[in-house]
N, C-alpha and C positions, 0 to 999 in steps of 0.2 A: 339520466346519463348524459353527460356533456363529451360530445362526439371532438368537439375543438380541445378536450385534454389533451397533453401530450406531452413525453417528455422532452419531445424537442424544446418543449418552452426551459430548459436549463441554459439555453444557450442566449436566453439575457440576462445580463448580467445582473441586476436586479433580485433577479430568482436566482442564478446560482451563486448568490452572495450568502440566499438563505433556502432552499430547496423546500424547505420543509413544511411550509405551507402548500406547497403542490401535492407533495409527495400526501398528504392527511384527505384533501378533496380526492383524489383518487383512489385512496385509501375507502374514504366514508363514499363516494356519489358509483365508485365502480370498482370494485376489486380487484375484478380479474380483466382489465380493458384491452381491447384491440384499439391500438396505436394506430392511428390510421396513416400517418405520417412515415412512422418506422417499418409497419406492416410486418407488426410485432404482436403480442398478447404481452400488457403490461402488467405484473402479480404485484400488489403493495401487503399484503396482511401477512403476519407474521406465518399461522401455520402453513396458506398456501405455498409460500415459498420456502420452508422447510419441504414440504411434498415436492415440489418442483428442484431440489438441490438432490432432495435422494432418488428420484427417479425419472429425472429427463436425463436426455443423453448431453454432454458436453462435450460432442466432439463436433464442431460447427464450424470448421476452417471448409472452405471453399476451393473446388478442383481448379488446375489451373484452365479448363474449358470456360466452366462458369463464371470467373475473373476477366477472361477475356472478351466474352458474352455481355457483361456490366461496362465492360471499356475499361475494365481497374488491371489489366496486364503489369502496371509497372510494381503491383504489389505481391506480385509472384515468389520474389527473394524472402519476403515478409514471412506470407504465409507458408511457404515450406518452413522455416525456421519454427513457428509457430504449431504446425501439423506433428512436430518429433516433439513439442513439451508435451508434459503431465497433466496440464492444466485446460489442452483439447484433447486429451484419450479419454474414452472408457475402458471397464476393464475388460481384455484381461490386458492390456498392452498399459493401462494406463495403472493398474497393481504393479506388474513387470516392473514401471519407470518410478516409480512410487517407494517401494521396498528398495530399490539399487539407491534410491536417493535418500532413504529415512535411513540406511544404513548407517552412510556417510560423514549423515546429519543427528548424529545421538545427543540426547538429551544431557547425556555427560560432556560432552562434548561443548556445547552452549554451557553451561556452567563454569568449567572452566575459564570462560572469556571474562564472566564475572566481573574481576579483579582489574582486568585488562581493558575493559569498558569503562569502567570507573576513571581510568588515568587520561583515556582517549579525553571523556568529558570533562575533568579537571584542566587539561592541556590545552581544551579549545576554548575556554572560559576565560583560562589565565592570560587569553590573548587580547581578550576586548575589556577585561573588568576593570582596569584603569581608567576606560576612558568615560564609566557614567552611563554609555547609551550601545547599542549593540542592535542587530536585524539578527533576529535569534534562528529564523532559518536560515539565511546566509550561511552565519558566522558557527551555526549548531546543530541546529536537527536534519540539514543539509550534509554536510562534513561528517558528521561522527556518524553515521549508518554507512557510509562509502567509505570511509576507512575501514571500518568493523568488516562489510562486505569484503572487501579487497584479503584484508588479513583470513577470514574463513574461506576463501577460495585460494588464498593462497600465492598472489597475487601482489605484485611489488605496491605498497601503500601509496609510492609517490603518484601512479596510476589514478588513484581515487578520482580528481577530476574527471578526467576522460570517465567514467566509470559512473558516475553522476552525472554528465553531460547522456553520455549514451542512453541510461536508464530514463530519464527526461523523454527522452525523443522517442525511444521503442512504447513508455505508458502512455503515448498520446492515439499509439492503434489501440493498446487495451481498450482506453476509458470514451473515445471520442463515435460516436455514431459517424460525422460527415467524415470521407475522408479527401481532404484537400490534395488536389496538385502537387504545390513547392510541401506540402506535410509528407507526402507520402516518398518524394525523390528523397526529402532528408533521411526519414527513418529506412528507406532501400539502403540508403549511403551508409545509416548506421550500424545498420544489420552485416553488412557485408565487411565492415570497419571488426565490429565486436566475433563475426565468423572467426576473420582471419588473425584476431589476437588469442581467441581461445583454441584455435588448432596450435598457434605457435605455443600456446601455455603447455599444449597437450606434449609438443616435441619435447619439450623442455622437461618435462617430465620424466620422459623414457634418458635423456643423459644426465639427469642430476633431482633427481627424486627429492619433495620433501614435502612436511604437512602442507595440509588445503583439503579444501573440497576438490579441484579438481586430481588431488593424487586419489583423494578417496574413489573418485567418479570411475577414474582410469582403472582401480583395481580392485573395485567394488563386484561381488559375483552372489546372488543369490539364488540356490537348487542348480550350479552351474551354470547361470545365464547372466552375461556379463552386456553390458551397455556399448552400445556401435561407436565409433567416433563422432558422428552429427549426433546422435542423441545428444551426447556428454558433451558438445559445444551447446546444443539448444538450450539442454538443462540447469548450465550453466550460465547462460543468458538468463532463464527465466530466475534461476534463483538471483542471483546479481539485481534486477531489478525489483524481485518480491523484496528481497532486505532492505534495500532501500524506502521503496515506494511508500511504503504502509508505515514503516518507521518516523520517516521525514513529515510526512502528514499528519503521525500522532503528537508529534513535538510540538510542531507549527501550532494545528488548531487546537490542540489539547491547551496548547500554555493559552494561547487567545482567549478560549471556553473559561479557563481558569481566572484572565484577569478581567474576564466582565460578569464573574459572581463572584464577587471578593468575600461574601460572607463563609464559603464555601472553602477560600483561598486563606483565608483565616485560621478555618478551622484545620486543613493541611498542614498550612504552618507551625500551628500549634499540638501536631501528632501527624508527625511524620510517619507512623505505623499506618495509617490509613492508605500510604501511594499504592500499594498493588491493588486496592478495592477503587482508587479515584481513574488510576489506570482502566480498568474496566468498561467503569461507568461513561469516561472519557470516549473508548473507544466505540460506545453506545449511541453515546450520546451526539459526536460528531464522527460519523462511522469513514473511516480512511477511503474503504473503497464502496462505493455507494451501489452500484450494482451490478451486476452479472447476468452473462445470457447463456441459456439450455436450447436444445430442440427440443420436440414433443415426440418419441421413436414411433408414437401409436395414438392414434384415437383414444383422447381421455379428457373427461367430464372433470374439469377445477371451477368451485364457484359457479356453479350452474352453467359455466360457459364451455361451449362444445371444441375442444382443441384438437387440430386435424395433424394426423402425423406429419412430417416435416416442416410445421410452421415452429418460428421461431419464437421462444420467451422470454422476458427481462424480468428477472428475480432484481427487484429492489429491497436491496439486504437494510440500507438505511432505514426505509418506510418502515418497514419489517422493525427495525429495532426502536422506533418510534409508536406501533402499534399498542395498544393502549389495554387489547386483550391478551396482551401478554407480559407488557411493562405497567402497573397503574400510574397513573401521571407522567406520564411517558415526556413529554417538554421540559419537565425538572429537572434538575441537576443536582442529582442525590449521591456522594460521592460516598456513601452507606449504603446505599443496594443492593451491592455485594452481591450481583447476579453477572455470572457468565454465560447464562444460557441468549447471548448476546450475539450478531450473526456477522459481526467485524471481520472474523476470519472464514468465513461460508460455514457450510457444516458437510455431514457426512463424508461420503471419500474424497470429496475435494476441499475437505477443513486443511487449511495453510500450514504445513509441516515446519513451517519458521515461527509459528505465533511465539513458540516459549523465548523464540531468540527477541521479536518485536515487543512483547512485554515487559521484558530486562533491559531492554534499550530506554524504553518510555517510561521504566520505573527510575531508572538511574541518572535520567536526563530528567527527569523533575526534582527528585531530589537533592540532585547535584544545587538545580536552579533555585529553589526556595532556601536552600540554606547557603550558598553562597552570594545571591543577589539580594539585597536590601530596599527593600520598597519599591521594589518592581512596579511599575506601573505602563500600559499601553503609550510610546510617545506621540501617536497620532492614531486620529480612528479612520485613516484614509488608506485601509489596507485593499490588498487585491488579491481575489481568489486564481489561482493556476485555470489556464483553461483548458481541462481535463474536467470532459462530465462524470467518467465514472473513480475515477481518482483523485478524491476533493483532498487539496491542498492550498495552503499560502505563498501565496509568490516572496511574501516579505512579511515580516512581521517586525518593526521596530519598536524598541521599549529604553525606558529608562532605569537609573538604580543608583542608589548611593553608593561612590567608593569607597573600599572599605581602607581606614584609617592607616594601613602600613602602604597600602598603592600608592595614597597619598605621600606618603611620607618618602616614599622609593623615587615620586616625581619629582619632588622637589630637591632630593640631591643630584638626580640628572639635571637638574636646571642649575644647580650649583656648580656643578663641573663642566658645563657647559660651556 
């Protein structure tokens, strides 16, 4: 056992360009490691942290004694916003917010966007595709999840920005271990920023009603128990950046993944029926959100390692989907594997109640992109990863493509009337 592991080491860059040589040594030399750094139990194998998602507790927000006790008082706003999601309860408070929110959020519901997604992606395509070259997060897997977001909450689109700004700055507490200074006044700022626009959304609702999530949230009542007003702004926060986060990441490194196995990009291209199975594999394969943290509520024996109630553990869901006793050839890029039992969206009662919406995004945004961009290819290999350890995304992704022959032809009559 190499007592110097740790996942601090994501925070060179280097490594978290590609994690996943770390993530395999700790995988094979220690399973279940005590982080000494984090002062953490780090879990990499697939079944451990299945055991670890269905029965450690995930309620691990911090009293504000204890915050003040660490010297992190300024992150009080934070964590109270974060104490009222889904996403730190157990149940029965965390079913409670769960069912009010799966209400809202039906499967019928996502479906219908369908159509409406489609146009979003066409719309944002037809704005760069004349020019040849395009930064496809920027300009796409950025933009179209924050629109979509805004539109299912209900929420004026021109918003979106701010909306994608906000969601940036609130996943930097999800995904980041250290928390900085000038990081933590920003997302205090943001937190207090997105409060006080989803209580006005809330007002707005009571004099002029209309779809969204948040009318749903507002009037959502399951066994007669209906959602507080801080709930339904937290929840609201959290869904707003869950749509996003996971979505913009599958775009980003999903289309990356894709143009540096072109044989694979090939055979997409050449059967289109294959995206919901490449989608999968994708989210497998470069997992959006890399890991998650449990407490342990009791004394229990994972990997022959002795786990004391109240310590803290990091389910690395990536590792986990990289595991090799549960994927064979787990590094490959098999966009035929056509296995969901993949840990992209956690599992058990904290499985991502938005996946079927982040699926449809990532099917629709690929296929939008292979059959309208022509010879795609990466314009530079001097990309940069987000620095967010547990929320692997690209900061930029520029590419090239042949215009397609009427773009051309539209420009050169602007140049003639010009």
């Amino acid at each position: 056992m190499d007592a110097g592991l740790s996942l601090c080491q994501l925070m060179e860059p280097d490594i978290m360009a590609s994690p996943y040589r770390l993530y395999r040594e700790l995988r094979e030399a220690d399973p279940v490691h005590w982080d000494l750094f984090l002062h953490a139990w780090v879990v990499t194998r697939y079944a451990d942290i299945v055991t670890v998602l269905s029965r450690y507790s995930a309620d691990r927000t911090l009293t504000p004694e204890k915050l003040e006790e660490m010297g992190l008082g300024a992150m009080n706003p934070i964590i109270q916003v974060m104490s009222r999601q889904m996403l730190f309860r157990d149940p029965p408070v965390h079913t409670r917010l769960r069912n009010l929110c799966a209400a809202a959020f039906t499967p019928a519901r996502v479906a219908i966007l369908r159509g409406h997604i489609q146009d979003i992606a066409d719309s944002l395509i037809d704005r760069f595709i004349g020019k040849g070259r395009a930064d496809i997060v920027a300009e796409l897997a950025a933009p179209m999840p924050a629109i979509v977001t805004a539109e299912l909450l209900g929420v004026p689109v021109s918003d979106h920005e701010k909306l994608k700004q906000w969601s940036i700055d609130f996943a930097e507490i999800l995904g980041n271990f250290q928390h900085q200074p000038d990081r933590v006044s920003r997302v205090a700022a943001s937190v207090r920023d997105m409060t006080e626009y989803f209580r006005a959304a809330i007002r707005e609702q009571e004099v002029n009603p209309h779809e969204g999530l948040v009318n749903s949230l507002v009037n959502a009542e399951v066994d007669g128990v209906r959602l507080t007003e801080e709930e339904i702004i937290a929840n609201s926060i959290l869904t707003m950046i869950g749509g996003q986060e996971t979505a913009t990441n599958l775009i980003g490194s999903g289309l990356l993944t894709l143009l540096q196995h072109p044989e694979q990009l090939r055979m997409l291209q050449d059967d289109p029926s294959l995206i919901p199975l490449a989608v999968e594999e994708l989210l497998r394969y470069e997992s959006p959100i890399q890991h998650t943290a449990r407490v342990a509520q009791e004394d229990f024996v994972l990997g022959g390692k002795q786990i004391r109630r109240g310590q803290s553990v990091l389910a690395v869901l990536a590792a986990g989907n990289r595991d090799p006793e549960r994927f064979p050839n787990p590094d490959v890029l098999d966009l035929k594997r056509g296995d969901k039992g993949h840990l992209a969206f956690g599992w058990a009662a904290h499985f991502c109640f938005g996946a079927p919406l982040a699926r449809m995004e990532g099917q629709i945004a690929f296929s939008t992109l292979l059959r309208r961009l022509k010879n795609l290819a990466l314009a530079s290999e001097d990309f940069v990863w987000r620095e967010n350890l547990g929320l692997r995304g690209l900061s930029g992704l520029p590419v090239t493509f042949d215009v397609p022959a009427e773009e051309l032809r539209a420009s050169r009559l602007e140049l003639v009337h010009e």
